[in-house]
Each structure stands twice: as C-alpha cells, then as structure tokens.
Jmol script that loads the backbone (N, CA, C; Angstrom):
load data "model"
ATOM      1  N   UNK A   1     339.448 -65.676 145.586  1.00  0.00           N
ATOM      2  CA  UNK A   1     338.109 -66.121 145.862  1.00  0.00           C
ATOM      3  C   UNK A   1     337.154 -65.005 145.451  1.00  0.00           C
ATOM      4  N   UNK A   2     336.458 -65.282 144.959  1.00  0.00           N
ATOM      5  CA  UNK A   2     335.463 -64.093 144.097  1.00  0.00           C
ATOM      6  C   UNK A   2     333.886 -63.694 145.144  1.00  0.00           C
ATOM      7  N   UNK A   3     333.853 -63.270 145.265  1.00  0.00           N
ATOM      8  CA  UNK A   3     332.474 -63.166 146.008  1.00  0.00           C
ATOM      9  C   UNK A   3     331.327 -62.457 145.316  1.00  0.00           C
ATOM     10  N   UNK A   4     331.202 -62.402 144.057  1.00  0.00           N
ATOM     11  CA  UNK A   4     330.008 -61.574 143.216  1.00  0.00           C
ATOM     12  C   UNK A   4     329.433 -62.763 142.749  1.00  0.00           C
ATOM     13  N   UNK A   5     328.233 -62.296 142.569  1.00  0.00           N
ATOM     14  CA  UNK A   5     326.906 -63.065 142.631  1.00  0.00           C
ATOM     15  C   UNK A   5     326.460 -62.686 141.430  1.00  0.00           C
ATOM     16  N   UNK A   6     326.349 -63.239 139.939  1.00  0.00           N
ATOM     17  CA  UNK A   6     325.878 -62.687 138.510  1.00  0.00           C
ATOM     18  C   UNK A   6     324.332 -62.982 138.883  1.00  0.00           C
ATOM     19  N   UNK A   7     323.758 -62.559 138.354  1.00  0.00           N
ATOM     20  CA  UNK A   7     322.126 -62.170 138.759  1.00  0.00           C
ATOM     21  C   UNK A   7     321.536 -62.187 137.487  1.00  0.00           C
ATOM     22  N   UNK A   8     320.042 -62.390 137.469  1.00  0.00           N
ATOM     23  CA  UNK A   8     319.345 -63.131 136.093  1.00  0.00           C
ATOM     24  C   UNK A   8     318.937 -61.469 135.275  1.00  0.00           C
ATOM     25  N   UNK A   9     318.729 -61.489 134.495  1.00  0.00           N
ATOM     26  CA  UNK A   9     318.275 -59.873 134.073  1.00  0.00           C
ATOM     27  C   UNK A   9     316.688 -59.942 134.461  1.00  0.00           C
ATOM     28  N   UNK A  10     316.326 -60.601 134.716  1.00  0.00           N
ATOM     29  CA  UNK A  10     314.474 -60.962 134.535  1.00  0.00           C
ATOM     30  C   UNK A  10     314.360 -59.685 136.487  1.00  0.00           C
ATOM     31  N   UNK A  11     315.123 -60.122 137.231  1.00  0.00           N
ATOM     32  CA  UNK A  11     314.995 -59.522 138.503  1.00  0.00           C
ATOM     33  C   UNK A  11     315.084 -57.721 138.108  1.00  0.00           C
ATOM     34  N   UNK A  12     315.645 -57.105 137.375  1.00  0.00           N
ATOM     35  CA  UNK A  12     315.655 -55.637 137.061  1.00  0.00           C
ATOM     36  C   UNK A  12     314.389 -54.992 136.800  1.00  0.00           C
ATOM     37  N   UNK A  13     313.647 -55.455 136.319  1.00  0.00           N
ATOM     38  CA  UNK A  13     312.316 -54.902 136.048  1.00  0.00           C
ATOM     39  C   UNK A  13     311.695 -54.926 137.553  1.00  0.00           C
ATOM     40  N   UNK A  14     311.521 -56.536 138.180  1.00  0.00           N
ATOM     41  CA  UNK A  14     311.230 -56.163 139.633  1.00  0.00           C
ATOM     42  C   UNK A  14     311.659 -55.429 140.567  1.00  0.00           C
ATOM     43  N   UNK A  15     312.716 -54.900 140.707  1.00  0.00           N
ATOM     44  CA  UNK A  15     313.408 -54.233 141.631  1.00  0.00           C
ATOM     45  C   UNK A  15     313.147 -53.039 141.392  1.00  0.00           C
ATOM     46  N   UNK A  16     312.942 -52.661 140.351  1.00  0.00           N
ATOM     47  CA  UNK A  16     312.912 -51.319 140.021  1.00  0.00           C
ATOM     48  C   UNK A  16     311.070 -51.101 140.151  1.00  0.00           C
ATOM     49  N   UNK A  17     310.665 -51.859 140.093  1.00  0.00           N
ATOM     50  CA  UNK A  17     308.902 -51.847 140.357  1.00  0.00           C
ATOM     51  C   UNK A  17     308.767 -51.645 142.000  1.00  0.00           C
ATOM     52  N   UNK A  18     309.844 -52.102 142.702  1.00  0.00           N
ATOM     53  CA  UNK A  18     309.382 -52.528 143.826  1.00  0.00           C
ATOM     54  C   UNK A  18     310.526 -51.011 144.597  1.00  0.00           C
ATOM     55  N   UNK A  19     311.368 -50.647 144.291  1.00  0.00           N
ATOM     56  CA  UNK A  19     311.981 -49.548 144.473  1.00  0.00           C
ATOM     57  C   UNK A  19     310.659 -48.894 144.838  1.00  0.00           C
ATOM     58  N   UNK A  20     310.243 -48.358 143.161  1.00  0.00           N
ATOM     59  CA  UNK A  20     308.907 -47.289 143.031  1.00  0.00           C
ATOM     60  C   UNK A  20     308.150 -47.422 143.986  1.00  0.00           C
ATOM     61  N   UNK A  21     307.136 -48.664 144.524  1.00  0.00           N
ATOM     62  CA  UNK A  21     306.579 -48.524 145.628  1.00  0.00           C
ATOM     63  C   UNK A  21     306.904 -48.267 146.699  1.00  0.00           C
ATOM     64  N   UNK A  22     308.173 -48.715 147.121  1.00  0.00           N
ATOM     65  CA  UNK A  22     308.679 -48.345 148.025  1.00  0.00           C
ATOM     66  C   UNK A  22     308.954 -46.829 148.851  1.00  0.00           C
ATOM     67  N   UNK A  23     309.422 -45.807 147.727  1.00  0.00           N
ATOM     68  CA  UNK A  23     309.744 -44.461 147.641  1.00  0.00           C
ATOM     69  C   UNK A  23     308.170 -43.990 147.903  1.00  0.00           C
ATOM     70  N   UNK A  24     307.320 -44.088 147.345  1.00  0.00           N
ATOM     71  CA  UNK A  24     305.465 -43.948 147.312  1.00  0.00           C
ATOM     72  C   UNK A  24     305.162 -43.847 148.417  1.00  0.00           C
ATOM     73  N   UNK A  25     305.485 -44.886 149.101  1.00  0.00           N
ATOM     74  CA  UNK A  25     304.847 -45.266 150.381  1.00  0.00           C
ATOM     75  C   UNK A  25     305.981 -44.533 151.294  1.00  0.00           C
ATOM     76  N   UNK A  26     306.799 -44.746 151.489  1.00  0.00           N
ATOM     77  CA  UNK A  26     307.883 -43.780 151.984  1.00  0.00           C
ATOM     78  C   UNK A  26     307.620 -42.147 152.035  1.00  0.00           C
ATOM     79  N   UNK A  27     307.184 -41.583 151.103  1.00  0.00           N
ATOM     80  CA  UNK A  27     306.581 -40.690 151.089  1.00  0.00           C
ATOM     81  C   UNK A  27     305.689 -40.051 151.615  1.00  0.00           C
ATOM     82  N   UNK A  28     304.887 -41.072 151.584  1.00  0.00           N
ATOM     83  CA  UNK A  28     303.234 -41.205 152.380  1.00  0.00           C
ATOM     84  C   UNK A  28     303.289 -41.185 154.024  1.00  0.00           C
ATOM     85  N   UNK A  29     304.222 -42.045 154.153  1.00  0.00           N
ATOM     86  CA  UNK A  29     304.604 -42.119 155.660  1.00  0.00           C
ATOM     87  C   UNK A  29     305.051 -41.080 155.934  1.00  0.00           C
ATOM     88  N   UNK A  30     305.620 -40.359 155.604  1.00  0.00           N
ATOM     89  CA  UNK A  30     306.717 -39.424 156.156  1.00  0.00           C
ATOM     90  C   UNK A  30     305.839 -38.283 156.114  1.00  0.00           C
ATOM     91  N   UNK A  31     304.573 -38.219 155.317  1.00  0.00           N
ATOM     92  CA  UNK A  31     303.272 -36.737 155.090  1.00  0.00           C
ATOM     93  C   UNK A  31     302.441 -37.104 156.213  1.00  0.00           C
ATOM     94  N   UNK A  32     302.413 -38.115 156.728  1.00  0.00           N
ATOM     95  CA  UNK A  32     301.580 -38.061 158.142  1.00  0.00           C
ATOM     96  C   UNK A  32     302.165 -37.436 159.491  1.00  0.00           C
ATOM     97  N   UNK A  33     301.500 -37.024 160.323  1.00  0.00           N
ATOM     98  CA  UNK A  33     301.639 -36.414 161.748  1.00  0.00           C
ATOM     99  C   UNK A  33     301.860 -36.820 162.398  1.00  0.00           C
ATOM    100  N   UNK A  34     302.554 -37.802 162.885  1.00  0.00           N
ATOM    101  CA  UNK A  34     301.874 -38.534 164.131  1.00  0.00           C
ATOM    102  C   UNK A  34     303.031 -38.787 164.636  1.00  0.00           C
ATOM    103  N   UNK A  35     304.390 -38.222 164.695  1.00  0.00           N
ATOM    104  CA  UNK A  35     305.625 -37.658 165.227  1.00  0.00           C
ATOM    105  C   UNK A  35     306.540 -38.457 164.587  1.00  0.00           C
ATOM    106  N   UNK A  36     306.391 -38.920 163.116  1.00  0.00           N
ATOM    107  CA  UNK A  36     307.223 -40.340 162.845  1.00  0.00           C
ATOM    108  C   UNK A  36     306.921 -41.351 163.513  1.00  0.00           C
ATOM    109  N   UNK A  37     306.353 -42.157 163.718  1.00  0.00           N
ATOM    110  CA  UNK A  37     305.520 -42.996 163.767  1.00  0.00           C
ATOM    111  C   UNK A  37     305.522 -44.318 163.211  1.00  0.00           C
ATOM    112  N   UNK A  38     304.525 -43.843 161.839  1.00  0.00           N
ATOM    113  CA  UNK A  38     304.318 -44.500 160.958  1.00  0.00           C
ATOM    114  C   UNK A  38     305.692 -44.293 160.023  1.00  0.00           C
ATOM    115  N   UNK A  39     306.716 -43.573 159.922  1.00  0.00           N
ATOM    116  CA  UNK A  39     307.566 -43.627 159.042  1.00  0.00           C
ATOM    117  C   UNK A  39     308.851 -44.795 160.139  1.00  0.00           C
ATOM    118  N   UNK A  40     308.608 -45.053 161.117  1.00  0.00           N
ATOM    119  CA  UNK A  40     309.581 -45.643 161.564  1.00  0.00           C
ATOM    120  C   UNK A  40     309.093 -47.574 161.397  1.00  0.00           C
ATOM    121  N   UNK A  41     307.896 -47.286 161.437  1.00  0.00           N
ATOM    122  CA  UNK A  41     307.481 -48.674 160.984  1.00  0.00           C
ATOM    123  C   UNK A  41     307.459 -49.091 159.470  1.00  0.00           C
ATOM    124  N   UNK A  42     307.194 -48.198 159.070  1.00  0.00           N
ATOM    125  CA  UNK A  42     307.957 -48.303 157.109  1.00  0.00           C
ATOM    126  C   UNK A  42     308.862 -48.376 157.311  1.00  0.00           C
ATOM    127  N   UNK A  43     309.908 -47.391 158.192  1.00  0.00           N
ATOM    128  CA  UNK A  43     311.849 -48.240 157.357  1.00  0.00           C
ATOM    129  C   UNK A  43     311.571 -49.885 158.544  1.00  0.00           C
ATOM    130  N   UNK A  44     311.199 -49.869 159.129  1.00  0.00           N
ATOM    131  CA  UNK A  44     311.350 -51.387 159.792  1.00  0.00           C
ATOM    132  C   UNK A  44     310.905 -52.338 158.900  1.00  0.00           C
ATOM    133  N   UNK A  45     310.108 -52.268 157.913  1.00  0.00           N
ATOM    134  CA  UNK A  45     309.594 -53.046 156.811  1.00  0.00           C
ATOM    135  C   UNK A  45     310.269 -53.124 155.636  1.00  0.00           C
ATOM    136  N   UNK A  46     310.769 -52.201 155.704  1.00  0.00           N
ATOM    137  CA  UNK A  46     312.112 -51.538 154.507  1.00  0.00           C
ATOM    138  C   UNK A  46     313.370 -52.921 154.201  1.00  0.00           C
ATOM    139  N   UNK A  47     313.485 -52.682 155.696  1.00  0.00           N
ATOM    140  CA  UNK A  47     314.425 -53.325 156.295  1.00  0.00           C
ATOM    141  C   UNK A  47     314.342 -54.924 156.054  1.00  0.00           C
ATOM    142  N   UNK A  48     313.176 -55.026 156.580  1.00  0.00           N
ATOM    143  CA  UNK A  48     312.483 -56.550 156.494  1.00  0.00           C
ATOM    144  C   UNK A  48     312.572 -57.237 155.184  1.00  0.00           C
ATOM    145  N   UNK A  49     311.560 -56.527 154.470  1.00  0.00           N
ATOM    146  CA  UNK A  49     311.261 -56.392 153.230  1.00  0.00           C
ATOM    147  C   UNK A  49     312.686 -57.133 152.035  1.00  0.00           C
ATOM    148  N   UNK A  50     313.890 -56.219 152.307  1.00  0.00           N
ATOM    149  CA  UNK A  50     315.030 -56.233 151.742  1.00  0.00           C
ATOM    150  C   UNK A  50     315.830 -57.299 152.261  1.00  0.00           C
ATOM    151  N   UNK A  51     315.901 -57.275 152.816  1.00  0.00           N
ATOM    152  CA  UNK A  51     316.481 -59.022 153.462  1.00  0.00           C
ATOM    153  C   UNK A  51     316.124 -60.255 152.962  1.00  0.00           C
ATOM    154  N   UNK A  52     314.203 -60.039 152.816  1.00  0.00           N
ATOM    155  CA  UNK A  52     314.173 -61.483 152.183  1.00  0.00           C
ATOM    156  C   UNK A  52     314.398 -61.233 150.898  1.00  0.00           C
ATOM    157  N   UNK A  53     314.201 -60.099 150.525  1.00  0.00           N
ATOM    158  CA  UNK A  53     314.661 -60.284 149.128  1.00  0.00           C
ATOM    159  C   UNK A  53     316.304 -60.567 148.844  1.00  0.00           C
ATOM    160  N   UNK A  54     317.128 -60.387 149.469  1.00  0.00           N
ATOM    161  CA  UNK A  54     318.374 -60.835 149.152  1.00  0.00           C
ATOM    162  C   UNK A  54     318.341 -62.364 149.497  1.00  0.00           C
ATOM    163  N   UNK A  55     318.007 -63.125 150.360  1.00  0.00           N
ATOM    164  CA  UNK A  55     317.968 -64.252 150.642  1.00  0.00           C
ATOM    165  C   UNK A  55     317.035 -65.098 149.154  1.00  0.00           C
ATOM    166  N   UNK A  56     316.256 -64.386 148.255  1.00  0.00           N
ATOM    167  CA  UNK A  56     315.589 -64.935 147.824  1.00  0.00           C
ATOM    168  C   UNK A  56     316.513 -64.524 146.510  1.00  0.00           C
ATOM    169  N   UNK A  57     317.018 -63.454 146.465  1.00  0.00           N
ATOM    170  CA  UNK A  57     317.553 -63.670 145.222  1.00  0.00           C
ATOM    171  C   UNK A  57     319.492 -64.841 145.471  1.00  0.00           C
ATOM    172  N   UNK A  58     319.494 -64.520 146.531  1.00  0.00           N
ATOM    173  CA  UNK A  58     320.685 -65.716 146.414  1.00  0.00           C
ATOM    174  C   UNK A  58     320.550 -67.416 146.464  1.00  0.00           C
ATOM    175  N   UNK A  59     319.322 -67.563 147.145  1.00  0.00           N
ATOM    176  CA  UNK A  59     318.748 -69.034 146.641  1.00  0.00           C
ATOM    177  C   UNK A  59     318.470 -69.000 145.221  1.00  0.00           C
ATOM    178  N   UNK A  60     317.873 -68.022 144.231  1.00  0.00           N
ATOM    179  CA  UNK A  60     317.981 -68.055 142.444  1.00  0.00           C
ATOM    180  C   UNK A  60     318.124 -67.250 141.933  1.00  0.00           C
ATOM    181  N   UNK A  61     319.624 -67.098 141.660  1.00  0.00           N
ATOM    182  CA  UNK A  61     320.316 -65.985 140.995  1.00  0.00           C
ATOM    183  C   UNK A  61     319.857 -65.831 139.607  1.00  0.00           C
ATOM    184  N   UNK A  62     320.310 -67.047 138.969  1.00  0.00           N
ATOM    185  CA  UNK A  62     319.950 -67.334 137.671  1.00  0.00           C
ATOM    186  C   UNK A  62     318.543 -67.794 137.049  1.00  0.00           C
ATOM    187  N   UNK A  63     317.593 -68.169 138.063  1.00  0.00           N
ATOM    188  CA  UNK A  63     316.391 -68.847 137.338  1.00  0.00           C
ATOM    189  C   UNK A  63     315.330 -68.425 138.579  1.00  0.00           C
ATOM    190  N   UNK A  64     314.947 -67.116 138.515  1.00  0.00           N
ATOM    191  CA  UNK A  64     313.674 -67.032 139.374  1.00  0.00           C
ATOM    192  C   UNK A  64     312.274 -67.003 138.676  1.00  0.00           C
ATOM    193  N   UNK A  65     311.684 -67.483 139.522  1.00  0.00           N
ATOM    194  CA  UNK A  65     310.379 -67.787 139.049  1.00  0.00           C
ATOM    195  C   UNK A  65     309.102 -67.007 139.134  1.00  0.00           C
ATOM    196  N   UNK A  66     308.051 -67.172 138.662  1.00  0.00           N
ATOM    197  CA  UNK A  66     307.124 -66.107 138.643  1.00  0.00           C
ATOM    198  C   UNK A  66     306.544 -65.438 140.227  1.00  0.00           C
ATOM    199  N   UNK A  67     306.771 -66.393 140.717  1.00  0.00           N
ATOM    200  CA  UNK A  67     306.359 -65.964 142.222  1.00  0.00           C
ATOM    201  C   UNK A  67     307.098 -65.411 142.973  1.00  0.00           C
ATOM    202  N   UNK A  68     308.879 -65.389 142.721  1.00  0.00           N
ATOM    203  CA  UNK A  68     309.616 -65.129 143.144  1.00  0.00           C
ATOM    204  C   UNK A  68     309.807 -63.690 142.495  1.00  0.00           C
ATOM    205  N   UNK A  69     309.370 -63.432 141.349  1.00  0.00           N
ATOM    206  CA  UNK A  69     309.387 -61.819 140.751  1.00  0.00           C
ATOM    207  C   UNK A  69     308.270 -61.119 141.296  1.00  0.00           C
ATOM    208  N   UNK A  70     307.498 -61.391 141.256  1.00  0.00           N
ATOM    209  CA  UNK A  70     305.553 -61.194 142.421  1.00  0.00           C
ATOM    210  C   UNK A  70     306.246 -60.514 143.659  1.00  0.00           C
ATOM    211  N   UNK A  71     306.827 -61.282 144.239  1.00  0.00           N
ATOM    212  CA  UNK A  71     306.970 -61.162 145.910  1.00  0.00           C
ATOM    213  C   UNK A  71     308.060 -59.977 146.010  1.00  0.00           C
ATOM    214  N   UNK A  72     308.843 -59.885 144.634  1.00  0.00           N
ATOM    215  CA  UNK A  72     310.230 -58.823 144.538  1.00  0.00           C
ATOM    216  C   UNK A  72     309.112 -57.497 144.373  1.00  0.00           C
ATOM    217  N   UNK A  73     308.350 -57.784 143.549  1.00  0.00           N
ATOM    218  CA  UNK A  73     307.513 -56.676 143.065  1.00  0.00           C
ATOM    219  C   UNK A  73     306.728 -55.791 143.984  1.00  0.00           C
ATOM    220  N   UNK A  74     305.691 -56.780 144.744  1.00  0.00           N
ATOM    221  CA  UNK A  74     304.901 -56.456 145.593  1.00  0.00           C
ATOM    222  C   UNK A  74     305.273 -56.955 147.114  1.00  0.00           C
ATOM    223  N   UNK A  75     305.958 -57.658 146.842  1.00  0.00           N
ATOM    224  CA  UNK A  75     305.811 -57.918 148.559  1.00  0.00           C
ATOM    225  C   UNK A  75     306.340 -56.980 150.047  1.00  0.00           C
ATOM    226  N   UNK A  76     306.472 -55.810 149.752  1.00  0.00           N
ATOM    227  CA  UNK A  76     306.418 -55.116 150.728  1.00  0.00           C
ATOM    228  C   UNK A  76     305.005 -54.574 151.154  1.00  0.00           C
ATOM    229  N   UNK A  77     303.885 -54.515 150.427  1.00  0.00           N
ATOM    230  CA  UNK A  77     302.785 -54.526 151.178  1.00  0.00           C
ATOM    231  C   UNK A  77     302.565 -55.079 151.921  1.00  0.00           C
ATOM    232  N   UNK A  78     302.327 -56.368 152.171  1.00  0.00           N
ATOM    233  CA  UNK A  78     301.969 -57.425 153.261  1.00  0.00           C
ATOM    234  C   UNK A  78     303.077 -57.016 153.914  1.00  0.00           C
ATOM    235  N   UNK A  79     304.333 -56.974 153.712  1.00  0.00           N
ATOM    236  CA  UNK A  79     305.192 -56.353 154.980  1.00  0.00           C
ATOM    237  C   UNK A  79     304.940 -55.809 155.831  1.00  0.00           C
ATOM    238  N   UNK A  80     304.423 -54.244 154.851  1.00  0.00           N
ATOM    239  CA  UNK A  80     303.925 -53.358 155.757  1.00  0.00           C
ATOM    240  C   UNK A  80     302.704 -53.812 156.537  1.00  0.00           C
ATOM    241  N   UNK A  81     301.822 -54.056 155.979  1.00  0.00           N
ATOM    242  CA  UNK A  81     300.987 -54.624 156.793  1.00  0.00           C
ATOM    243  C   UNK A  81     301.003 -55.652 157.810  1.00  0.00           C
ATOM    244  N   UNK A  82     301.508 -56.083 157.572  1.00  0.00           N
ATOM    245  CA  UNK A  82     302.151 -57.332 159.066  1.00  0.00           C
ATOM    246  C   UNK A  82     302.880 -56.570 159.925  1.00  0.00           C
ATOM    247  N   UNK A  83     303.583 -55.842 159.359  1.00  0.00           N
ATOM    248  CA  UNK A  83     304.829 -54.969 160.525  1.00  0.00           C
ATOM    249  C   UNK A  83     303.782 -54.199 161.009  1.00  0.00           C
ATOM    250  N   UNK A  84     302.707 -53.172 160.637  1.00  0.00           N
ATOM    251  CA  UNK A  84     301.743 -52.327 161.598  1.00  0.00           C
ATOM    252  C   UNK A  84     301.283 -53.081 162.579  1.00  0.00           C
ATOM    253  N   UNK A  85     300.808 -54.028 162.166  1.00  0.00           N
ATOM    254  CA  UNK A  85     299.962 -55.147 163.397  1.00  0.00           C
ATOM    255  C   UNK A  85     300.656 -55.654 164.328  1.00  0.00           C
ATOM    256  N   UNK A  86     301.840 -55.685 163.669  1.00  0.00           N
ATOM    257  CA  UNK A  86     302.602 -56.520 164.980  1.00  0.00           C
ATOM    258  C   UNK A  86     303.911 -55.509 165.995  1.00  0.00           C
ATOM    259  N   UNK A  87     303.823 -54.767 165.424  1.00  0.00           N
ATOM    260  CA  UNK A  87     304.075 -53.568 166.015  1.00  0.00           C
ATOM    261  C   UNK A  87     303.317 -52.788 166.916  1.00  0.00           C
ATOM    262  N   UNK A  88     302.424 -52.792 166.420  1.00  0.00           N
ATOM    263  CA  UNK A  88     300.976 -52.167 167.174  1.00  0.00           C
ATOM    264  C   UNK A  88     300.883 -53.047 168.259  1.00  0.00           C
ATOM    265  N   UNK A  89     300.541 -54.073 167.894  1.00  0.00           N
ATOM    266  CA  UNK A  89     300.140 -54.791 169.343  1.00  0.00           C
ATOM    267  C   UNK A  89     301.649 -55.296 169.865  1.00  0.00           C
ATOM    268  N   UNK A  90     302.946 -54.720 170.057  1.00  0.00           N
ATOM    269  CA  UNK A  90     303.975 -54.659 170.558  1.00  0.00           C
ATOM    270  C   UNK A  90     303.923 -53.313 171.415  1.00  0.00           C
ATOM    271  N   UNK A  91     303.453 -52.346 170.816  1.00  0.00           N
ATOM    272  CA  UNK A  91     303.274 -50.999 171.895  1.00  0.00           C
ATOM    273  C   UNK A  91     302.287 -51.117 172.357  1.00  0.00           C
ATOM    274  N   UNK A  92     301.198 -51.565 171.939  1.00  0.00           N
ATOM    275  CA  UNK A  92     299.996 -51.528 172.902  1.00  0.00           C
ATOM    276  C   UNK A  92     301.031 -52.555 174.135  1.00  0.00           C
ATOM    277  N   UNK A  93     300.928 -53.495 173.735  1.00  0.00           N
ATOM    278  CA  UNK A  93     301.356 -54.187 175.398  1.00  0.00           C
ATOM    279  C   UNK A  93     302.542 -53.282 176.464  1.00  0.00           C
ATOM    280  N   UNK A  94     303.523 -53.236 176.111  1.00  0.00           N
ATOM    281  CA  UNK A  94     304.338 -52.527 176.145  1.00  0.00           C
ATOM    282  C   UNK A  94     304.169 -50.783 177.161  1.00  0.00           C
ATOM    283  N   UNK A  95     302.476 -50.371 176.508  1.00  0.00           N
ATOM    284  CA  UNK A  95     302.084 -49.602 177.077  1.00  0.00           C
ATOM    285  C   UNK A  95     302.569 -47.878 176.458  1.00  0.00           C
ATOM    286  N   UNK A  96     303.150 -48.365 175.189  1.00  0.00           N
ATOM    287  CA  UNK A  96     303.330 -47.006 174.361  1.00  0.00           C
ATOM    288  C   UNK A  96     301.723 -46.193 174.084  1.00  0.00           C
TER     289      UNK A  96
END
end "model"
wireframe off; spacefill off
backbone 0.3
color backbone group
C-alpha cells in the first residue's frame, strides 16, 4: 500500500514564497521584547497556517488553482492576524 502523495509542480514556487514570509516574520517576532509573547503566537499560526495547507494540498494534489496558490503564498498573514485577536481576547478574559 503506498502512501505518497505526487504533488503538482505549480505548488513549489508557493511554498517556497510562503516559507520566505514565514522565516521574516519569525524573525520579527522573535526581535521583540515582550518575553516571547508575540513569538509564541507566530508558531501557533505556524502551526495553523500549515495544516490547512496540507489539507488543501491533499484535496488538489494535481490541479490547484489560483486561489489555492494565493492562500499557499500569503495566507499566513490573516493567520497571524486572526490568531493575535483571538488570542488576545483569550488572555484578556482569562486575565493574563
């Protein structure tokens, strides 16, 4: 029983776009003060982030579409940004 997944070549350019931002911002997080912090809510987005992208590349291995290379590319911004907010107002209640 084989379990490898052949993958479209069109996804390599995204991944590797979306790597780069990733490491950027990773970076960025990790130059702020604020005791790790903000770098623990980047790998939580990291995290996030990478999941749907495997779910999205195993629904179209072979034929992804322009929106589906978009979202490989960029879509850890809105990640991040959704994960601050909802994080945030998880410690605010919480009382962090």
């Amino acid at each position: 029983m084989s379990y490898s997944l052949s993958l479209s070549p069109h996804y390599r350019k995204a991944i590797f776009s979306a790597v780069a931002l990733q490491v950027i911002i990773g970076f960025l997080s990790l130059m702020i003060l604020d005791g790790g912090a903000c770098a623990q809510i980047c790998g939580v987005a990291l995290l996030a982030f990478w999941g749907g992208v495997m779910v999205l590349i195993w629904r179209h291995p072979q034929s992804p579409t322009y929106t589906d290379l978009q979202l490989i590319r960029f879509g850890y911004l809105p990640v991040v940004v959704i994960a601050f907010i909802v994080i945030h107002v998880v410690w605010s209640a919480k009382g962090f």
